[in-house]
N, C-alpha and C positions, 0 to 999 in steps of 0.2 A: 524427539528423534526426527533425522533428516531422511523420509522415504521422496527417490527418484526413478521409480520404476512399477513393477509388477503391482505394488502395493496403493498406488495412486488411486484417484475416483474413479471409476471405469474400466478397470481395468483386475484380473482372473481374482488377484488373491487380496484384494482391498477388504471384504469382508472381514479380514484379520484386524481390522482398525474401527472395525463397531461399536465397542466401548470404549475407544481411543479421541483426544478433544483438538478437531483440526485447530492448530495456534495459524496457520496462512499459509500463501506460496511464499518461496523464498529462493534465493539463488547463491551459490557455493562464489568462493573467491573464482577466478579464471584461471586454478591449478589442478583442474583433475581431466580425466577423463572419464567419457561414458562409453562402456563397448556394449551390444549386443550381444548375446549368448542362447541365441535361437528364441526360447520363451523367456530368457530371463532379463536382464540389465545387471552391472557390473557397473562400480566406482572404482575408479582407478585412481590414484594419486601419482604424483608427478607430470601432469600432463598443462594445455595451457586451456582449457575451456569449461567455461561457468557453468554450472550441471542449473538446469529447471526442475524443485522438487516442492514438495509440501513438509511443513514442520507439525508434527504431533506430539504430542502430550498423551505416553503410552505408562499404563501401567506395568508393574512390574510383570504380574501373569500374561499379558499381551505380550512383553516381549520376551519370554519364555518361549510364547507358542510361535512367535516370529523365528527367533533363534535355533529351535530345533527346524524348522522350515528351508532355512535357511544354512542350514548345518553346522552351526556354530562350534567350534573352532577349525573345523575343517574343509568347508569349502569358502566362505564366509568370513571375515574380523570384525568384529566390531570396536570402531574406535571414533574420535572426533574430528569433524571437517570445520575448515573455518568457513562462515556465509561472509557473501558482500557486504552485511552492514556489519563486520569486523567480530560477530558474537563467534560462537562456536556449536555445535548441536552433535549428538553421538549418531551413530549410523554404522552400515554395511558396506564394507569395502574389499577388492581383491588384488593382487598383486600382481603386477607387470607378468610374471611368470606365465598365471594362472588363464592369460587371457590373448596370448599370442595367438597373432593369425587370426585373429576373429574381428569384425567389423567395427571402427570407432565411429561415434556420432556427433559429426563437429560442430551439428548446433546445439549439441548437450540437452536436446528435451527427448525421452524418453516415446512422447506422444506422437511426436514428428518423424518416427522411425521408419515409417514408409514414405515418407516425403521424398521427391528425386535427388538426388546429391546433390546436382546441379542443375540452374536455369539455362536453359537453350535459348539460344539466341532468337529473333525472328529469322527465318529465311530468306537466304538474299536471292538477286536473280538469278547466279548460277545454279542454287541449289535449282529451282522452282524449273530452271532449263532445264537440268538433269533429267527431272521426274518424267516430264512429258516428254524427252526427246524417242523413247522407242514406244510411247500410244498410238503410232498411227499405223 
């Protein structure tokens, strides 16, 4: 299974992958998105950017306790994503509907979610005039 989010190393509910056999990192084609959902992550499909996740090797009973976790069929689907290297892998996915209005993460890593959106430039000399012009 394809986990991109809460379930990663480090992160609240990973413990749920203790008897689970990491197979590696791996990256989604450049067709989904990832939104935020306060504590959670969300896969989106349809969208244009490579999700950053881990591939496991889950037994059946682990993904029972994921699934009810996860709310299976009702907040949650689970179905298969295509990775970059063309395979396929099953996972947790939610629908455009489900996720309006909530924040996407366009560099698609989970980990990075407090990273700034954007790099600010250096300061030029107007800004740098601005700041100082009412210090004196």
């Amino acid at each position: 299974m394809f986990f991109y989010g809460t379930l990663l190393p480090g992160e609240r509910d990973h413990v749920m992958l203790a008897d689970a056999r990491l197979l590696g990192p791996v990256l989604t084609e450049p067709s989904y998105q990832l939104v935020e959902l306060n504590v959670y992550a969300a896969l989106v499909p349809d969208g244009k950017v490579a999700v950053h996740g881990e591939l496991y090797e889950v037994d059946l009973e682990t993904r029972r306790k994921i699934d009810v976790s996860r709310q299976v069929p009702i907040l949650f689907q689970r179905a298969n994503v295509r990775l970059a290297d063309g395979s396929e892998a099953e996972t947790y996915l939610m629908n455009e509907g489900q996720v309006r209005g909530k924040r996407r993460l366009s560099h698609g890593d989970w980990r990075k979610r407090f990273a700034p959106a954007l790099e600010r430039p250096a300061t030029g000399k107007f800004v740098a005039w601005t700041r100082t012009r009412f210090d004196k």
